[in-house]
C-alpha positions in Angstrom: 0.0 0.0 0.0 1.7 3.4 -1.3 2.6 5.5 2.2 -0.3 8.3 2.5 1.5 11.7 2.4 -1.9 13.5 3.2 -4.8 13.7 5.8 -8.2 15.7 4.8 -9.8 18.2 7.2 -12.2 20.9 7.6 -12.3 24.0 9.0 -14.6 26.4 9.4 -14.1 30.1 8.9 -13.8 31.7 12.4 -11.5 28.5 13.2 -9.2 29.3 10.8 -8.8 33.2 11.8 -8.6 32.4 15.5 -5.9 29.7 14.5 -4.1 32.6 13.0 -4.4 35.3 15.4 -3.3 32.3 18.1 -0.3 31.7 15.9 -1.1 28.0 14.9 -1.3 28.4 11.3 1.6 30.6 10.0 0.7 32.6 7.3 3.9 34.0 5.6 4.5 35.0 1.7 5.1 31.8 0.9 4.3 32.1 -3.2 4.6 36.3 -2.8 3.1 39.1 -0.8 -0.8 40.0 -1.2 -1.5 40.2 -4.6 -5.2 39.7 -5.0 -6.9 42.7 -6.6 -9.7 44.3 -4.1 -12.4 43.0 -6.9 -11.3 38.9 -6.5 -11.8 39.4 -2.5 -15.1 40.7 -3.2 -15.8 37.5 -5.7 -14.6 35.3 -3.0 -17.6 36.6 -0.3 -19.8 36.8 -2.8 -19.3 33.2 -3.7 -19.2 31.7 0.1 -22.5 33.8 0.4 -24.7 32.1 -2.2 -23.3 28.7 -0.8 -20.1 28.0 -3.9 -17.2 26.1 -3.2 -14.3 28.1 -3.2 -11.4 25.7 -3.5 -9.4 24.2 -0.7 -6.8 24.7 1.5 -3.3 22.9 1.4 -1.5 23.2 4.9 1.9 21.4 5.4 2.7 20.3 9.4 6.0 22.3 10.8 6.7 19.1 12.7 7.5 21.7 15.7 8.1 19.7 18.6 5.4 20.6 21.7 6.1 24.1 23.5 9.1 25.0 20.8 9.4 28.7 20.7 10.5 31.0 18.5 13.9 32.9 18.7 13.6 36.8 19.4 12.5 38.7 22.1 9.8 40.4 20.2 8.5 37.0 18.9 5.4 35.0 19.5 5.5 32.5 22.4 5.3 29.6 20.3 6.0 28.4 16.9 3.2 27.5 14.2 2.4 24.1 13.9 1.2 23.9 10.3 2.3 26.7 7.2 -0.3 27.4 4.3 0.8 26.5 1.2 -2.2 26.6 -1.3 -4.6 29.1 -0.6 -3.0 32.1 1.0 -4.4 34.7 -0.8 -7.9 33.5 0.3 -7.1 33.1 4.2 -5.2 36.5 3.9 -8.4 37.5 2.1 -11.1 36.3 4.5 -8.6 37.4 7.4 -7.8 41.0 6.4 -11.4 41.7 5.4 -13.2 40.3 8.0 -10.7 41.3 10.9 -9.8 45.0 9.2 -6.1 43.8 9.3 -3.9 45.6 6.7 -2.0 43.8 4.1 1.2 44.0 2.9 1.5 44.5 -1.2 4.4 44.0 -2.9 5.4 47.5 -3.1 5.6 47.6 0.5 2.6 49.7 0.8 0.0 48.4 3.6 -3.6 48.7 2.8 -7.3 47.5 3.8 -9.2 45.4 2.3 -12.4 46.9 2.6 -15.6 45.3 1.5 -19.1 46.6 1.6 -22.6 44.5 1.1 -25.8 45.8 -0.2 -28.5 43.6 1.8 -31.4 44.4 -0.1 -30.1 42.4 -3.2 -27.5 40.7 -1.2 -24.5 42.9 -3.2 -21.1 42.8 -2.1 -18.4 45.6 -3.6 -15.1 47.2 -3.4 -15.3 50.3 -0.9 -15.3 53.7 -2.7 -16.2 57.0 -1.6 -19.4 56.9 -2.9 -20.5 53.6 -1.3 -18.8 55.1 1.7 -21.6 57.4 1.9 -24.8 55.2 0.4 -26.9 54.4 3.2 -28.0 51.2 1.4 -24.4 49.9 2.1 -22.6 48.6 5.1 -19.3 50.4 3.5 -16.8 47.8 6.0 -18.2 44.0 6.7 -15.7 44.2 8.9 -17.9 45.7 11.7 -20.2 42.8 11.6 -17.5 40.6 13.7 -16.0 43.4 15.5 -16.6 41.5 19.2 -16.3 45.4 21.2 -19.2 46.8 19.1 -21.5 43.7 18.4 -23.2 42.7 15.8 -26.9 43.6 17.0 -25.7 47.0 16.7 -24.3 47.6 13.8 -27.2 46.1 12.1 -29.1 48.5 14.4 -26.9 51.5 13.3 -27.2 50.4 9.9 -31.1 50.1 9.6 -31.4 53.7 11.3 -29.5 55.1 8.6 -31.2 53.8 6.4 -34.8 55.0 7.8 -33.1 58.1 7.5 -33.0 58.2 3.9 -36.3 56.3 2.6 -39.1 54.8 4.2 -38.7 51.2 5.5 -41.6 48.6 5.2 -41.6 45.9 7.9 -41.4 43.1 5.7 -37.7 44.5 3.9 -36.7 45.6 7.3 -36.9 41.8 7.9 -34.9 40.5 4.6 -32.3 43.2 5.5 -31.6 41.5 9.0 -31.7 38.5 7.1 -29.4 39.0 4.6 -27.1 40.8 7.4 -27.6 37.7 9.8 -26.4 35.0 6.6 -23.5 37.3 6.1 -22.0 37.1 9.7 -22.6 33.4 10.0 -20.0 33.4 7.0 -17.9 32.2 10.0 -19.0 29.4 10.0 -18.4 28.5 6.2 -16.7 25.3 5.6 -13.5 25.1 4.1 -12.4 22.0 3.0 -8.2 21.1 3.5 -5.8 18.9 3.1 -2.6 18.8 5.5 0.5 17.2 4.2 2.8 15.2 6.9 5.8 16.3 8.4 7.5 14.1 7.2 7.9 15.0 3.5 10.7 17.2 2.7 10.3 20.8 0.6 10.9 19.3 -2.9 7.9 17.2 -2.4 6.0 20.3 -1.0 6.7 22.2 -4.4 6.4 19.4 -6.5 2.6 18.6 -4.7 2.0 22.2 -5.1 3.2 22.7 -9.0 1.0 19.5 -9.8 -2.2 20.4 -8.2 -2.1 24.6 -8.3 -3.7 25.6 -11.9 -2.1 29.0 -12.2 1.3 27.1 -12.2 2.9 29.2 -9.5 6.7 27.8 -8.6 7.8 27.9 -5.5 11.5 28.3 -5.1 13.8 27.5 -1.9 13.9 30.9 -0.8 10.3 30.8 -0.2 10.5 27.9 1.9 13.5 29.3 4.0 11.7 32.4 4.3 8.5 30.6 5.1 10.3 28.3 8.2 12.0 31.9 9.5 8.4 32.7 10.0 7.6 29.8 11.8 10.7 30.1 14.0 12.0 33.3 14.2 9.3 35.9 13.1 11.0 39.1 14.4 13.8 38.3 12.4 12.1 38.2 9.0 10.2 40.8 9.9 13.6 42.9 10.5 14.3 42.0 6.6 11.1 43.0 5.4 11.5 46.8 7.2 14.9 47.0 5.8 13.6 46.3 2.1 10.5 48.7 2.5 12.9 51.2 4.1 15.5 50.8 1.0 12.9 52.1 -1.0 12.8 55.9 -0.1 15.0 58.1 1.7 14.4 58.5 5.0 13.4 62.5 6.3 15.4 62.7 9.2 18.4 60.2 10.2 19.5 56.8 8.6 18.2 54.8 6.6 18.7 51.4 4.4 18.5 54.4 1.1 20.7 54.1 -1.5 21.1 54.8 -5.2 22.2 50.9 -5.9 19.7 48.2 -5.3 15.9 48.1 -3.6 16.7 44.8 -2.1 14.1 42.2 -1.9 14.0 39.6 1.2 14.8 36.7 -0.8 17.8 38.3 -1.9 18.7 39.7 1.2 18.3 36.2 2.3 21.6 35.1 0.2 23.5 37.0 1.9 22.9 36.4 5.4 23.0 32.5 4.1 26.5 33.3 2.9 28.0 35.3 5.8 26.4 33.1 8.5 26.1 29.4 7.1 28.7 29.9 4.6 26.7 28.3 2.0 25.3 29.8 -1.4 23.6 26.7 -2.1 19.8 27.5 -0.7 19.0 24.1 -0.4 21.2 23.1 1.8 20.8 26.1 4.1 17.2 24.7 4.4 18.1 21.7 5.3 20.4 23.2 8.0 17.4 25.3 9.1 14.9 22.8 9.2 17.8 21.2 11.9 18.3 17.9 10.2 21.4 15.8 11.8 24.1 13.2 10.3 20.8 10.5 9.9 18.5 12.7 8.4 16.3 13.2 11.7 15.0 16.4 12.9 17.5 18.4 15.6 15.9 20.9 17.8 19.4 22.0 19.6 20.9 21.8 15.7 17.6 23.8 14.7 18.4 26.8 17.1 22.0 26.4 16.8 21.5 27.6 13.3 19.1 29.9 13.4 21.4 31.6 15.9 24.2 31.8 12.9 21.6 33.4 11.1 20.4 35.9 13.9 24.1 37.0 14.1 24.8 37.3 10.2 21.4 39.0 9.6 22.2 42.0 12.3 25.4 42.9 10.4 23.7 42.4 7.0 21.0 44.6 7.7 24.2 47.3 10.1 23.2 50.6 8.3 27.3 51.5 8.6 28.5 48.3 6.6 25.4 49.0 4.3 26.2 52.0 3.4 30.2 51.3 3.5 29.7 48.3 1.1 28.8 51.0 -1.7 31.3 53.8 -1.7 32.9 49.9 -2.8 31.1 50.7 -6.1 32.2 54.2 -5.9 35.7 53.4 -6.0 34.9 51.1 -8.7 33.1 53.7 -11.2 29.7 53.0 -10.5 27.4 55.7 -10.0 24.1 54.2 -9.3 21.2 51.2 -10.1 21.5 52.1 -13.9 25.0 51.0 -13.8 24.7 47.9 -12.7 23.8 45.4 -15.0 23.7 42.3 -12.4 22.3 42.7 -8.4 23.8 39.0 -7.6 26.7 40.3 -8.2 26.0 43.0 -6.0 24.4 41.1 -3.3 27.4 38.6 -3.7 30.2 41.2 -3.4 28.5 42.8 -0.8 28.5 39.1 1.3 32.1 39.1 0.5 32.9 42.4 1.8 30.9 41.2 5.3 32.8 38.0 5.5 36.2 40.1 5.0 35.2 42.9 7.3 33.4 40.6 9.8 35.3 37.5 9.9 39.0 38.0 8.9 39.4 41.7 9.7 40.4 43.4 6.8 40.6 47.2 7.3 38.0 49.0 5.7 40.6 50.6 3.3 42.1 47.7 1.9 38.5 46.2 2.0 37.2 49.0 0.1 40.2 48.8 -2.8 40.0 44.9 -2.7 36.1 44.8 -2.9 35.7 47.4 -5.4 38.3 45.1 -8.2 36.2 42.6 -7.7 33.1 43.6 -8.4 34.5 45.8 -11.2 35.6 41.7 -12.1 32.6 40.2 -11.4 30.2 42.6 -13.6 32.3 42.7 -16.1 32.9 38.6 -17.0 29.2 38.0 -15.9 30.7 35.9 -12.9 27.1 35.1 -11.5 25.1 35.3 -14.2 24.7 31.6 -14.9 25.0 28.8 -12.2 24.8 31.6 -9.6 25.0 29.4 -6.6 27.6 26.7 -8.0 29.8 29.9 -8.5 29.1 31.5 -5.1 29.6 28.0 -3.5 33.3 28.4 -5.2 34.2 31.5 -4.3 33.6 30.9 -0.6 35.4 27.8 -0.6 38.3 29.9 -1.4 38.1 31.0 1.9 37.9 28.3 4.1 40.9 26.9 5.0 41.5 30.3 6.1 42.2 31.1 10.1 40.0 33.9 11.6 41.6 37.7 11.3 43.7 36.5 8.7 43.1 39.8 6.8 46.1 39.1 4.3 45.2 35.6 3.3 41.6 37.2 2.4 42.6 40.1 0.2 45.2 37.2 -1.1 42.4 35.2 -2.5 40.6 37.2 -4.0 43.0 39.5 -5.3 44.3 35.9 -7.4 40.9 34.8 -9.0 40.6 38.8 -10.0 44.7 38.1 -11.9 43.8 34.8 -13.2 40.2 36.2 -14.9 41.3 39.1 -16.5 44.1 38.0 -18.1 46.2 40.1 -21.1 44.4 37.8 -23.5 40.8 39.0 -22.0 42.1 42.8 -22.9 43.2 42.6 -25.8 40.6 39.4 -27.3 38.0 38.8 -25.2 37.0 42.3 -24.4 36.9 43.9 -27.6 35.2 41.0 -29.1 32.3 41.6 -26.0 32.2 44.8 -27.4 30.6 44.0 -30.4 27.2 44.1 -29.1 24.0 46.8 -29.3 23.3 45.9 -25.9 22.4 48.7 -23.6 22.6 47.3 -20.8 25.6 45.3 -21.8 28.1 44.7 -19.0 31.2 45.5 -21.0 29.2 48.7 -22.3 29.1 49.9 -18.1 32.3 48.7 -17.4 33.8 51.7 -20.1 31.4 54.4 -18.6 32.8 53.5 -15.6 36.5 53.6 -16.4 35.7 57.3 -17.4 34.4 57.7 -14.1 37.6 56.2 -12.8 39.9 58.3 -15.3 37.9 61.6 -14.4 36.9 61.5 -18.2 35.5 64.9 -19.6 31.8 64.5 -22.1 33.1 64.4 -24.9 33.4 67.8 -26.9 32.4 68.7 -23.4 34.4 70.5 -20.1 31.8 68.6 -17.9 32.6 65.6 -16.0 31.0 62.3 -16.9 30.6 61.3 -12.9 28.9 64.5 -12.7 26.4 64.1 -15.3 26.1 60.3 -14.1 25.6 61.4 -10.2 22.6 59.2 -9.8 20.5 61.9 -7.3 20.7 65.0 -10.7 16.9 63.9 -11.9 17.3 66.8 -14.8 16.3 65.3 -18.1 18.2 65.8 -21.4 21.5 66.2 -19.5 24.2 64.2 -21.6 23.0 60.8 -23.2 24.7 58.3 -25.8 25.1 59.6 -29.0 25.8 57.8 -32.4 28.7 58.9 -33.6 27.9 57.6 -37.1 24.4 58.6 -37.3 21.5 56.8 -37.6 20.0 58.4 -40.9 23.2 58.7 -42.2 23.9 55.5 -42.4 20.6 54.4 -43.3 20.4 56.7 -46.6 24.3 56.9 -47.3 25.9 53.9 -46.1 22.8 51.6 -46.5 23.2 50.0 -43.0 19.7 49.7 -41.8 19.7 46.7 -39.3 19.4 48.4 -35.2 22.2 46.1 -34.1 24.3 47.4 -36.6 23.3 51.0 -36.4 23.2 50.7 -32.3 26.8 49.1 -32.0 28.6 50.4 -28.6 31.4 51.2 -30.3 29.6 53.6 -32.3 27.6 55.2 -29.1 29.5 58.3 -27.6 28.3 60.6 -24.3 27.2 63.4 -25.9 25.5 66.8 -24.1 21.7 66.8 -25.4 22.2 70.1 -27.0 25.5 68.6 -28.7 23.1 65.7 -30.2 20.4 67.7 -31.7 23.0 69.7 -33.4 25.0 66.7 -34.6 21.8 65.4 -36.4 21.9 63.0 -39.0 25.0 64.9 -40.6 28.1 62.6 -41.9 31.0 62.4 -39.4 33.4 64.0 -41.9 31.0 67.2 -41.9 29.8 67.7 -38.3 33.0 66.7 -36.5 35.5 69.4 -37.9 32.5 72.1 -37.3 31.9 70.9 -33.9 35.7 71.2 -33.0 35.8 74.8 -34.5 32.9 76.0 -32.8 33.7 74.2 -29.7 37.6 75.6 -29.0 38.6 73.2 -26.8 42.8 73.2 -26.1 44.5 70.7 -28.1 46.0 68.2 -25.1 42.6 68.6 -23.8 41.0 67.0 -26.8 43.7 64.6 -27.3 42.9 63.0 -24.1 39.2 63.1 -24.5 39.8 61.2 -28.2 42.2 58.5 -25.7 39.2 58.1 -23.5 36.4 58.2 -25.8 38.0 55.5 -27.7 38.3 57.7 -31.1 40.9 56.5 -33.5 42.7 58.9 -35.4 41.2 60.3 -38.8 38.0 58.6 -37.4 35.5 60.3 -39.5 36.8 59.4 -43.1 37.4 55.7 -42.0 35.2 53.0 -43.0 32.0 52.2 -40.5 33.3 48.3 -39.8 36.9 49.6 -39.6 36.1 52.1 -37.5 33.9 50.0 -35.5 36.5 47.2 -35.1 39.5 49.9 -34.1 37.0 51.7 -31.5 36.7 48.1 -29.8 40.2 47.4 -29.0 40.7 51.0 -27.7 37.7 51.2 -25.4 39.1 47.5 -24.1 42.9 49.4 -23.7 40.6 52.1 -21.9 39.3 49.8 -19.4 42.1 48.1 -18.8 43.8 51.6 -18.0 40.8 52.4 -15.3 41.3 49.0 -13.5 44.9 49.8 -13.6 43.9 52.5 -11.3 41.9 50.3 -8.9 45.3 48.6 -8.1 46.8 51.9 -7.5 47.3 52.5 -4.2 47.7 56.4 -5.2 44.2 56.0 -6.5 41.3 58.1 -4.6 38.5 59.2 -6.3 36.3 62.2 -4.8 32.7 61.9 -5.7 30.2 64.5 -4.6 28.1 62.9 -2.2 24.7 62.5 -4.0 21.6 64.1 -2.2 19.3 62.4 -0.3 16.2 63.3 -1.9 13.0 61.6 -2.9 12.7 60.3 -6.6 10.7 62.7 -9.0 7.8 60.7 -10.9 8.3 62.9 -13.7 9.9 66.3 -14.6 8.3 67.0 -17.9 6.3 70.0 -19.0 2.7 69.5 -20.0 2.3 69.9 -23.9 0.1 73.4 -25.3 -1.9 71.1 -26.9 -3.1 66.7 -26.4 -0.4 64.2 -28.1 -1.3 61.5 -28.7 0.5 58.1 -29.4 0.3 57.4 -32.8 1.9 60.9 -33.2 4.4 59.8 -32.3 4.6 57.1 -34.2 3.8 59.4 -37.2 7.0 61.4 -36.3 9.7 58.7 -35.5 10.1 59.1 -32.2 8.7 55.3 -31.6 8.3 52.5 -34.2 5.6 49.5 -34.2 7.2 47.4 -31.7 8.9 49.5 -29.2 9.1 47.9 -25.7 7.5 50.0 -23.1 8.5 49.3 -19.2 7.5 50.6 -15.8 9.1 53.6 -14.5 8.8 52.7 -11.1 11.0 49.8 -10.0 8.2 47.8 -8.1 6.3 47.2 -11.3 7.8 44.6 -13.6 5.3 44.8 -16.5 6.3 44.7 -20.4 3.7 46.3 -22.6 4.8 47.4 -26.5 3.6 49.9 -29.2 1.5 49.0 -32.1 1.1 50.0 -35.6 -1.5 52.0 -34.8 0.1 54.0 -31.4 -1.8 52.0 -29.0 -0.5 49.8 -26.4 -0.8 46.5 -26.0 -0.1 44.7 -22.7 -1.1 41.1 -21.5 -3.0 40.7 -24.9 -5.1 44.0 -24.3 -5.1 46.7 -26.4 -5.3 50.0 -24.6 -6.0 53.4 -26.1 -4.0 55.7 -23.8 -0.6 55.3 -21.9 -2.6 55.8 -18.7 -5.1 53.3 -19.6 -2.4 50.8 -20.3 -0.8 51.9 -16.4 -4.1 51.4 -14.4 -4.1 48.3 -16.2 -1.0 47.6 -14.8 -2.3 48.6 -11.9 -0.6 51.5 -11.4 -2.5 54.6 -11.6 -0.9 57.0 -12.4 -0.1 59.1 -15.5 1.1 56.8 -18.2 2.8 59.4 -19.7 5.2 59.6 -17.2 5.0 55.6 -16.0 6.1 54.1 -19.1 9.6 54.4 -20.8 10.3 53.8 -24.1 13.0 51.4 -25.5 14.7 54.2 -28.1 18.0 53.5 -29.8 19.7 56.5 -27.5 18.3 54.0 -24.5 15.1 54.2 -22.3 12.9 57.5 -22.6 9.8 58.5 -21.0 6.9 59.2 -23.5 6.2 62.4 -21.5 9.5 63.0 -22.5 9.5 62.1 -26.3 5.9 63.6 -26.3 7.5 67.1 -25.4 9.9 66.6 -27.6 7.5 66.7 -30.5 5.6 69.9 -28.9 9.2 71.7 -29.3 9.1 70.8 -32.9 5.9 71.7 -33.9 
């Protein structure tokens, strides 16, 4: 007889919600935070009213021992005996609505979910301002099982307002108590469940899950460490979520987890307290430590706490605002200016676990740390070091560092300092490199390894006395400041040259930082005709445009050379150029000053409102987008990928939508789309409230 993995149960509804508030059923973000839109809680009452089944619920048993508690002082008494694996967003659903608990969106943002009910057809809706003040609505069903005030009443308060506004026969008066009554003993719905054993490990959680889930939601090991942290040490994942939310804006008056880098999210936060306090990368293996498993196999309580004290220590200097905030002048020193330039955040979370394990464990001064850290992430970014079997590779790189004794700064910086030799070797330069090059990628990280050697080398714009760090200083929100410029330009080579493919048009070695002023005067003129007028009008000192051709990677007699020749040339001499740069990281002379960027909040937008409306397919009409552009979110929290059509209208998960507005409260957003969505444009990613002004100037 095939072993029975399951048992089935039933709960009812005000079970369930006193299991929770008890702390008996944990209910963490197991698949992700709330997600459910307002209107699929209101189907869900709506549906337990009139008697539907709604589904069941899939719990899994912690196999907590009796009386185990959690770690924290802050922390619930005891640990939760079973986890919710299917069906979360229906128990946080029926629990936030009915028990006026806020929720926790992805976006950080905490909200109610508030539902009202129309009893004289037995209605239920999403709470607006006008329900909110329609007597023939209880605006928050909440009330109904609010113990202190008591159900008799609000249906009492409820019919009295409503006598205030019509007359109220007897007989309705009646089906209105009714109706109220049936909605309150909603408690008591019954909710069918299964509960898997114990004794089944995480793989066969997912893999139950995967098989019998219809949306085809994955769950990953992350979730499940996350998921057990909330079982055993709630504070402590709490503590990671505040930092994440609190990454997310600057803070108004002291410090804060803000920076112009990364807006962290738990799981990946999770890495690296995994890394700096189990030493392990490999996720799966730092669940199994959690869950406490010994030599045999068998649950270990004392093994269990032994490691979730590990991870209590790492955690607290992960989320120490001074080695947060240390960690990133690291990517200072090493050119970076901000989240645009940074093309991988494992590598950043990785190099950031490094930097922990050298400052916290082998006591490498913050110095040497600094200069160390910042060549290898320089390194890592570059080659793509954890862009493929990112845990394998992690799992490698601390090994390096093992055999090592505590404090043993030198034999730290010694290891790492010898992968960063033995990967960028002279045949990376001078092959590998300029053969990376050859790419239209704007995001590419060879591409932002060469902006940030001309941070490193103090690099001028070109045909420019302006710094590129200072036009790259990620807190200057001004628009149209210096972007990438073809150098052969598009038109030209599209009429002239016949080269009319965008990979061969949008080549990084024929993109240059260009002032926006310098760009619209350039135009679509030859190189052999705006180059010479541009160096006559612009006067700059001979040495000082001889170094600005070195670091802009300009051979000489560049404008009369063939496009593939020149292309080819530019390559190896932007490689020489950021092999020059990270000659400077190994300088010990080398200190770069940066202005400190200022803390202020993030501008939405920054455009001026067109004279007259714009619309889309204007400016398609114009050229300023093509059938096909990619359109993306604005705002970091929203990961949606609409596109442009053939007639200017948007098109986003298969619906067509008239307006850029239309297509971001679709995204559910709701905002102005104008200023939400950013354009994929050969010069890189532009608002359309941007490009939309941009045709107001012209006509």
């Amino acid at each position: 007889m095939a072993t029975v993995l399951f048992k089935d149960t039933t709960h009812q509804v005000a079970d369930l919600i006193t299991d929770i508030r008890r702390g008996e059923i944990a209910l963490p973000d197991l698949q992700r935070p709330y997600v459910w839109e307002p209107a699929k809680a209101r189907e869900l009452f709506d549906s337990m009213y009139k008697g539907f089944p709604v589904g069941y619920l899939l719990f899994w048993e912690t196999g907590v021992e009796p009386g185990a508690r959690q770690i924290g002082e802050g922390s619930k008494p005891e640990a939760a005996r079973r986890l919710i694996v299917d069906g979360q967003q229906r128990l946080t659903s029926l629990f936030a609505a009915m028990t006026g608990t806020p929720v926790l969106r992805e976006d950080y943002r905490s909200t109610r979910i508030r539902l009202a009910f129309r009893p004289s057809d037995a209605t239920f809706a999403v709470t607006d301002a006008a329900i909110e003040k329609d007597p023939e609505y209880l605006p928050d069903i909440s009330v109904l099982w609010d113990t202190a005030t008591g159900r008799r009443k609000v249906i009492r308060d409820f019919l009295t307002r409503l006598r205030d506004k019509r007359s109220l026969p007897e007989a309705e008066e009646d089906r209105i108590q009714d109706a109220l009554d049936r909605l309150h003993d909603l408690e008591s719905y019954p909710f069918k469940g299964v509960v898997l054993s114990a004794d089944i490990d995480e793989e066969q959680v997912a893999e139950i899950f995967v098989r019998i889930n219809s949306e085809g939601v994955k769950l990953d090991q992350a979730d499940f460490i996350l998921t057990l942290t909330s079982v055993f040490w709630e504070e402590g994942r709490r503590a990671l979520e505040d930092f994440c939310r609190h990454s997310r804006t600057p803070a108004l008056h002291g410090a804060s987890p803000f920076n112009w880098y990364i807006r962290p999210k738990p799981p990946q936060l999770l890495r690296v307290v995994a890394a700096v306090g189990l030493d392990s990368a490999v996720l799966k293996q730092v669940y199994a430590a959690l869950r406490g498993r010994d030599t045999t196999g068998k649950l270990s309580p004392a093994r269990r706490e032994e490691r979730f004290a590990q991870l209590q220590q790492a955690q607290e200097h992960v989320l120490d605002l001074k080695h947060w905030h240390e960690f990133f002048l690291c990517l200072e020193h090493a050119g970076f200016r901000g989240e645009k330039m940074i093309s991988s955040q494992n590598t950043l979370l990785y190099s950031y676990a490094l930097w922990l394990i050298g400052r916290v464990r082998y006591g490498v001064p913050i110095d040497q740390l600094r200069s160390v850290i910042a060549r290898w992430f320089f390194m890592a970014q570059l080659t793509g070091r954890y862009s493929g079997s990112v845990e394998s590779q992690m799992e490698q790189d601390l090994a390096l560092l093992r055999n090592l004794t505590p404090r043993d700064a030198h034999g730290f910086t010694t290891a790492l300092d010898r992968v960063v030799r033995e990967t960028l070797t002279s045949d990376f330069w001078s092959i590998t490199l300029p053969n990376t090059l050859n790419s239209s990628a704007a995001k590419s990280p060879a591409l932002l390894a060469y902006i940030a050697a001309l941070n490193i080398l103090d690099a001028d714009v070109l045909l420019s006395t302006i710094k590129v760090r200072t036009r790259l200083d990620p807190a200057i929100l001004a628009r149209k400041g210096v972007e990438r410029h073809h150098l052969f330009p598009r038109k030209y080579l599209q009429k002239s040259l016949g080269v009319t493919t965008s990979a061969r048009i949008n080549q990084i070695a024929n993109m240059a930082l260009l002032e926006w002023s310098d760009n619209i005067a350039i135009s679509d003129q030859a190189p052999t005709q705006y180059w010479p007028a541009q160096l006559a009008a612009k006067r700059i000192p001979a040495d000082v445009m001889a170094r600005q051709r070195y670091l802009h990677a300009l051979p000489d007699d560049w404008p009369s050379m063939d496009y593939e020749t020149f292309l080819t040339t530019r390559r190896t001499l932007m490689a020489q150029v950021v092999r020059d740069a990270f000659g400077q990281l190994e300088s010990p002379s080398y200190h770069p000053v940066y202005d400190v960027p200022a803390l202020v909040p993030e501008q939405r937008s920054t455009s001026r409102v067109p004279s007259r409306r714009i619309k889309l397919s204007e400016l398609l009409d114009a050229g300023l987008i093509n059938a096909g552009t990619v359109l993306t979110p604005s705002w970091e929290e929203y990961d949606h990928v609409a596109a442009i059509d053939d007639q200017g209208r948007i098109v986003l998960d298969g619906q067509i939508h008239d307006t850029p507005s239309g297509a971001a409260n679709a995204a559910g957003a709701g905002t102005n789309g104008w200023t939400f969505w950013l354009a994929d444009t050969p010069e890189g990613q532009v608002s359309l409230a941007d490009l939309r002004a941009a045709l107001s100037e012209e006509s």
